[in-house]
C-alpha positions as CSV (number, residue, x, y, z in Angstrom):
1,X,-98.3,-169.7,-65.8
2,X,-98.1,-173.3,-66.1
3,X,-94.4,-174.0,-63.9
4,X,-91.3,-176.7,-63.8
5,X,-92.7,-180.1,-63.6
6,X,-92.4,-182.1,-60.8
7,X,-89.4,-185.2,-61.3
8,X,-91.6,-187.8,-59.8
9,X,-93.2,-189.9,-62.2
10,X,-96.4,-192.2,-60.6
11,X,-95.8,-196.1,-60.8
12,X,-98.0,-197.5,-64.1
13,X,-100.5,-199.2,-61.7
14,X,-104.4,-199.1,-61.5
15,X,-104.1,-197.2,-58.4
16,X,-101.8,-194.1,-61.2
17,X,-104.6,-194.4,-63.2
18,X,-107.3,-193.5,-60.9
19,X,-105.0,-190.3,-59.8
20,X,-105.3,-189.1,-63.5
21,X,-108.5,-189.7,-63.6
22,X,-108.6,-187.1,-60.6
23,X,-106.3,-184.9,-61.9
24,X,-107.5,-184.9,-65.6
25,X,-106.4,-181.6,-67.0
26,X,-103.6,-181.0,-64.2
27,X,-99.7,-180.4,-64.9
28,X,-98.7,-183.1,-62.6
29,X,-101.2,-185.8,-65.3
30,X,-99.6,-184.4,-68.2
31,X,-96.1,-184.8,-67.2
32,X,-96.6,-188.5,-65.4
33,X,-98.8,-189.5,-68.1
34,X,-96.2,-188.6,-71.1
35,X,-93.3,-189.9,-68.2
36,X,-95.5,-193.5,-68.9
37,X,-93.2,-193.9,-71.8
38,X,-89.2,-195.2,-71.1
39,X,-88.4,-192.8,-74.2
40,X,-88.8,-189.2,-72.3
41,X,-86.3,-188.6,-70.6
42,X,-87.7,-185.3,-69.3
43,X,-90.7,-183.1,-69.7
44,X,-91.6,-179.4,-69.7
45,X,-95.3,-177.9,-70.0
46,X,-96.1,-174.7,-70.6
47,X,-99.3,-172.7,-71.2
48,X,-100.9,-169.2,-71.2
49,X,-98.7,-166.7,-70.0
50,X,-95.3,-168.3,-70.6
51,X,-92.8,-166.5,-72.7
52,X,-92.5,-170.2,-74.3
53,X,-96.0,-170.2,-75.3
54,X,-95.7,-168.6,-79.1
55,X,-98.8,-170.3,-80.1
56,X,-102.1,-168.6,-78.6
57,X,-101.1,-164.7,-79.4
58,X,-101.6,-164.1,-76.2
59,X,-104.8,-165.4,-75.9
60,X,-104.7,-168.2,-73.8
61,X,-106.0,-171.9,-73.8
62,X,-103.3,-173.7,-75.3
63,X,-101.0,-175.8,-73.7
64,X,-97.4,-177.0,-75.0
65,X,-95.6,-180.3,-73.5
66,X,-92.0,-180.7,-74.4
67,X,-90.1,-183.5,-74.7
68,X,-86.9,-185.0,-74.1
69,X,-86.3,-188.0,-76.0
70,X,-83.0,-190.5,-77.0
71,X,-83.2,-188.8,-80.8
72,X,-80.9,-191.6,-82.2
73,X,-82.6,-194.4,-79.8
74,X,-83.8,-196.4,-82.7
75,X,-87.2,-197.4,-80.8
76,X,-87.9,-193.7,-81.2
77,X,-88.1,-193.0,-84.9
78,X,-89.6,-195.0,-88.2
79,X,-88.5,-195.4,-92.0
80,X,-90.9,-194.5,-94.2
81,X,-91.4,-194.4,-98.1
82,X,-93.3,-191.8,-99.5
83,X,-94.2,-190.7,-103.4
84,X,-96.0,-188.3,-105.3
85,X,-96.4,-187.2,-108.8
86,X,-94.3,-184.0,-109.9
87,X,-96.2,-181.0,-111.0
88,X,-94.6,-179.0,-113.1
89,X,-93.3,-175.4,-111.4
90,X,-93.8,-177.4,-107.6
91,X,-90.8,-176.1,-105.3
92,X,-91.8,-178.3,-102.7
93,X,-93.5,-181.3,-100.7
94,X,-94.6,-181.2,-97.2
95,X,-93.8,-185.1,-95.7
96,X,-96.9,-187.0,-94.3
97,X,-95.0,-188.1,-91.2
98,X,-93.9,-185.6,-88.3
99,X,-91.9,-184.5,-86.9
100,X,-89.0,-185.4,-89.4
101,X,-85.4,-186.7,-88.7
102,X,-83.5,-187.0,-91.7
103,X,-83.9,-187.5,-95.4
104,X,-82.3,-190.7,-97.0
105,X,-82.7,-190.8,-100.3
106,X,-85.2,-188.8,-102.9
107,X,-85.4,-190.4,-106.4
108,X,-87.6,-189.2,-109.6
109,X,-89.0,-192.1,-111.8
110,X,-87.4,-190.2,-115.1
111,X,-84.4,-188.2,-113.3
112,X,-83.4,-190.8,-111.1
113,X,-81.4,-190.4,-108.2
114,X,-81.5,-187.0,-107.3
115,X,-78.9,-184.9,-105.0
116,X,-79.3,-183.0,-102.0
117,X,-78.0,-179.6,-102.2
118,X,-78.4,-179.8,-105.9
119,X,-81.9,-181.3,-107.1
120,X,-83.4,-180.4,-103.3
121,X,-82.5,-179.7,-99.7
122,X,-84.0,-180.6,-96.6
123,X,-86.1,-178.3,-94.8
124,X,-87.2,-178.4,-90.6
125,X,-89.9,-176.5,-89.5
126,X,-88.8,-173.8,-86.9
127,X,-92.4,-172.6,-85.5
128,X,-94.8,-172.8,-83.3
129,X,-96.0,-176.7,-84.4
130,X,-91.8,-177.6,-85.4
131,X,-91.1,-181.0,-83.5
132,X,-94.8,-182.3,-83.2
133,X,-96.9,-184.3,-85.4
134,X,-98.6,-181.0,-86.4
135,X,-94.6,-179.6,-87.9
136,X,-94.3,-179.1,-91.7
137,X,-90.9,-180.2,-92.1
138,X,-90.2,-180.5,-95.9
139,X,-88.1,-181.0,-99.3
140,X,-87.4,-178.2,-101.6
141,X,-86.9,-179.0,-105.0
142,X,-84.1,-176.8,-106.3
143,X,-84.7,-178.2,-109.7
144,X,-87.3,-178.6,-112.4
145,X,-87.8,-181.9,-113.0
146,X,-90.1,-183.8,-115.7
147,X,-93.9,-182.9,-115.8
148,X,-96.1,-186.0,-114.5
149,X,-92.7,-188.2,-113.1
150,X,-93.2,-189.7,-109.9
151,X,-91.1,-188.7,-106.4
152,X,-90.2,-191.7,-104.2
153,X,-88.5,-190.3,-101.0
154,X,-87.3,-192.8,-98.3
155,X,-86.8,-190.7,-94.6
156,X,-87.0,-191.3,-91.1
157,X,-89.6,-189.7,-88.5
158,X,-90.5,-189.3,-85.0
159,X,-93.1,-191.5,-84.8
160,X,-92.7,-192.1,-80.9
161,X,-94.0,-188.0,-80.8
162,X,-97.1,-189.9,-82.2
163,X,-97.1,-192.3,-79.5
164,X,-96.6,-190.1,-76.4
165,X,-99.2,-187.9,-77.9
166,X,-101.9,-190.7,-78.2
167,X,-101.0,-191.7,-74.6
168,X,-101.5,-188.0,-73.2
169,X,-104.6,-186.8,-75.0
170,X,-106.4,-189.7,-72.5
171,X,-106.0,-186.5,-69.8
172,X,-106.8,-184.1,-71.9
173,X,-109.4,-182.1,-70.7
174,X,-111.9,-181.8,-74.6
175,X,-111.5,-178.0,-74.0
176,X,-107.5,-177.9,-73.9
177,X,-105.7,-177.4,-76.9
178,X,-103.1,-179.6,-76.4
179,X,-99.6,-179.8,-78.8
180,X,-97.1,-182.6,-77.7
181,X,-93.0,-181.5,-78.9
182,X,-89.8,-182.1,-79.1
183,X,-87.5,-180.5,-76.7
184,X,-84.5,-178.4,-78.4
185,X,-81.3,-180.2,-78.7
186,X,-78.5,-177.7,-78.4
187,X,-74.9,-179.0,-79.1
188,X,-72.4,-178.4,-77.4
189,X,-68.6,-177.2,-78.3
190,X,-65.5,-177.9,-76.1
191,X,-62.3,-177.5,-76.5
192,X,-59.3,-177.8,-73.4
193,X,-56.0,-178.9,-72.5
194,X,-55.5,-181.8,-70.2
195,X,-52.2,-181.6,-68.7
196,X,-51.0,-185.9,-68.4
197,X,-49.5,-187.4,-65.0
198,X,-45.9,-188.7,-65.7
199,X,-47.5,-192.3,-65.5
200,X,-49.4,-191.8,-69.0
201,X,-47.4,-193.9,-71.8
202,X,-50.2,-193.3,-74.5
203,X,-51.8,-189.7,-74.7
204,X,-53.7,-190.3,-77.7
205,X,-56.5,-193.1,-75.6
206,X,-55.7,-190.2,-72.7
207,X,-57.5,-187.4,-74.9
208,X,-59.5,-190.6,-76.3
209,X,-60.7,-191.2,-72.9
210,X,-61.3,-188.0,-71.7
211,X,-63.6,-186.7,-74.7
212,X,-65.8,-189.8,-74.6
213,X,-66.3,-188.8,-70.7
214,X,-67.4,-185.0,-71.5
215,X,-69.6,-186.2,-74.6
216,X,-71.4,-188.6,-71.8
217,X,-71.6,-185.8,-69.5
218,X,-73.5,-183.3,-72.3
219,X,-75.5,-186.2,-73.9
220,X,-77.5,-186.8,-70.7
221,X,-78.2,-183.4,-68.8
222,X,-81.9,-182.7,-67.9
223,X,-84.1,-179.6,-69.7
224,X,-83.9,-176.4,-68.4
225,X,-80.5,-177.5,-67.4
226,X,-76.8,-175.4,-67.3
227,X,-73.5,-176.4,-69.1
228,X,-70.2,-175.4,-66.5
229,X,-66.7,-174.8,-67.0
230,X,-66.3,-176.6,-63.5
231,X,-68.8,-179.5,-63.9
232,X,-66.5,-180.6,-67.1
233,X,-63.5,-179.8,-65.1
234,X,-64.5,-182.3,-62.5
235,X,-65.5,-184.9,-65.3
236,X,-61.9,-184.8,-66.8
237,X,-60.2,-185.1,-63.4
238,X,-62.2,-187.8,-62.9
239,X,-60.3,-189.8,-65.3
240,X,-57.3,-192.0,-64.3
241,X,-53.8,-190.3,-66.2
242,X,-55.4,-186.4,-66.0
243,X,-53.1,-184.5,-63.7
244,X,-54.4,-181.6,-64.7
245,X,-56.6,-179.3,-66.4
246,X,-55.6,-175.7,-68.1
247,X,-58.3,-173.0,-67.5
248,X,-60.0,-171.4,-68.9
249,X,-61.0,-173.3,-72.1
250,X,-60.3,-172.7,-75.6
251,X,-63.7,-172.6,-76.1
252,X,-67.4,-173.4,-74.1
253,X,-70.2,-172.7,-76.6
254,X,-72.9,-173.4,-78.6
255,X,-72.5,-174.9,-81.3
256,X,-71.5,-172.0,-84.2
257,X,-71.0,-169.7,-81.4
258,X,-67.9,-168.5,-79.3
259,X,-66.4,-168.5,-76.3
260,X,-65.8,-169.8,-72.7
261,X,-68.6,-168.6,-70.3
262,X,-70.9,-171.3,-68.4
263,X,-74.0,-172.2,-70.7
264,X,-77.3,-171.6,-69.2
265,X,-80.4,-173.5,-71.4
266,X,-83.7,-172.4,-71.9
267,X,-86.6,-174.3,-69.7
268,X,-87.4,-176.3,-73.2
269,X,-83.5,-176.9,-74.3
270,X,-81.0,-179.4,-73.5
271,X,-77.6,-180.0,-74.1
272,X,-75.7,-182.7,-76.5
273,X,-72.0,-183.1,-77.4
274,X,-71.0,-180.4,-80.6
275,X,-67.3,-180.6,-81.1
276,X,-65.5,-182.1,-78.3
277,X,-61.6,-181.4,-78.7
278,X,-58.8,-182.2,-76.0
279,X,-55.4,-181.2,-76.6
């Protein structure tokens, strides 16, 4: 079982690259070679034996490295216009560029400007391949539309996952199957009461200030990371006007979940801000 990754990262020097060319196939050349790039922001490999592994049926010889990237960082994602001709009966079209982000518009030459939720919806991918460039994230088209009329959809992709996988095949040993993904993003809901020191003349930039702080903390914990009630205690504390803090929460959960209980994330998850509510 391939294990947590090491947080040093090699300097990008000729001397680095001789070590991968030693260590060619290794965990520690995976993870420093994909750490190359300034967009991961932490990495996770796992291979044959690893409950995370859902690709090789138990098998073996496949390898999975997760990543953690800035998902709204614009150096990490293109726009792309893509079209195809309408069949009649199609129900949907897998998009030539993975892993997706978001749709932004989908048109028809004879329908015109079609809309989502009506006319199609947007589909992610949510096996084995979902966040690389091997993912079939998709449109469905909810509609019929005109026989022969052409599709123009305008979307944004990953195309850093492209990158970072380029960069890391170069220590790929030929046997190793080899997928390069993105990490899980799980948002994060939070909702407390902050109790105001008799100093505090405006309570609105008070809970103002105070969220911002806990959407910082949740936006930039590592993989395989855990979400406390007393961590986010600590951050609100730490702002000038909080006397102090009611426990437990109103809520500590995942996003569409319940609750108040610390969070613990999977080895290939990481938190973000959900819902962040101070009263």
């Amino acid at each position: 079982m391939i294990r947590r990754p090491p947080r040093s990262t090699p300097s990008n020097s000729s001397a680095a690259s001789d070590v991968y060319k030693r260590q060619v196939g290794t965990e520690a050349a995976y993870i420093s070679k994909a750490k190359e790039s300034v967009y991961v922001l932490d990495a996770l490999l796992v291979g044959p034996g690893d409950t995370l592994m859902t690709r090789d049926n138990g098998l073996g010889g496949k390898i999975d490295l997760y990543l953690k990237i800035d998902k709204d960082n614009t150096d990490n994602y293109d726009q792309v216009t893509e079209s195809f001709t309408y069949s009649a009966g199609q129900t949907e079209r897998i998009l030539d560029n993975q892993p997706v982000k978001a749709i932004v518009s989908v048109s028809g030459s004879v329908s015109g400007v079609l809309t989502e939720g009506v006319d199609w919806s947007f589909e992610q991918d949510s096996g084995a391949y979902s966040g690389s460039i091997s993912a079939v994230d998709k449109i469905n088209i909810l509609n019929a539309l005109s026989d022969g009329e052409t599709i123009t959809i305008v979307y944004t992709y990953f195309s850093q996952v492209a990158t970072i996988t380029t960069n890391v095949e170069t220590v790929r040993p030929i046997t190793a199957d080899l997928l390069v993904k993105l990490a899980t993003e799980v948002p994060i809901d939070v909702t407390a009461t902050i109790v105001a020191d008799s100093t505090v003349t405006d309570l609105d930039t008070l809970k103002n200030t105070v969220q911002t702080e806990i959407e910082s903390f949740l936006d930039f914990k590592d993989l395989d990371g855990k979400v406390e009630q007393a961590d986010i205690i600590a951050v609100m504390k730490s702002v000038t006007g909080v006397d102090n803090v009611i426990i437990p929460f109103t809520k500590l959960a995942k996003q569409g979940e319940s609750g108040t209980a610390d969070i613990q994330l999977g080895e290939n998850e990481y938190s973000t801000a959900g819902t962040v509510t101070i009263n």
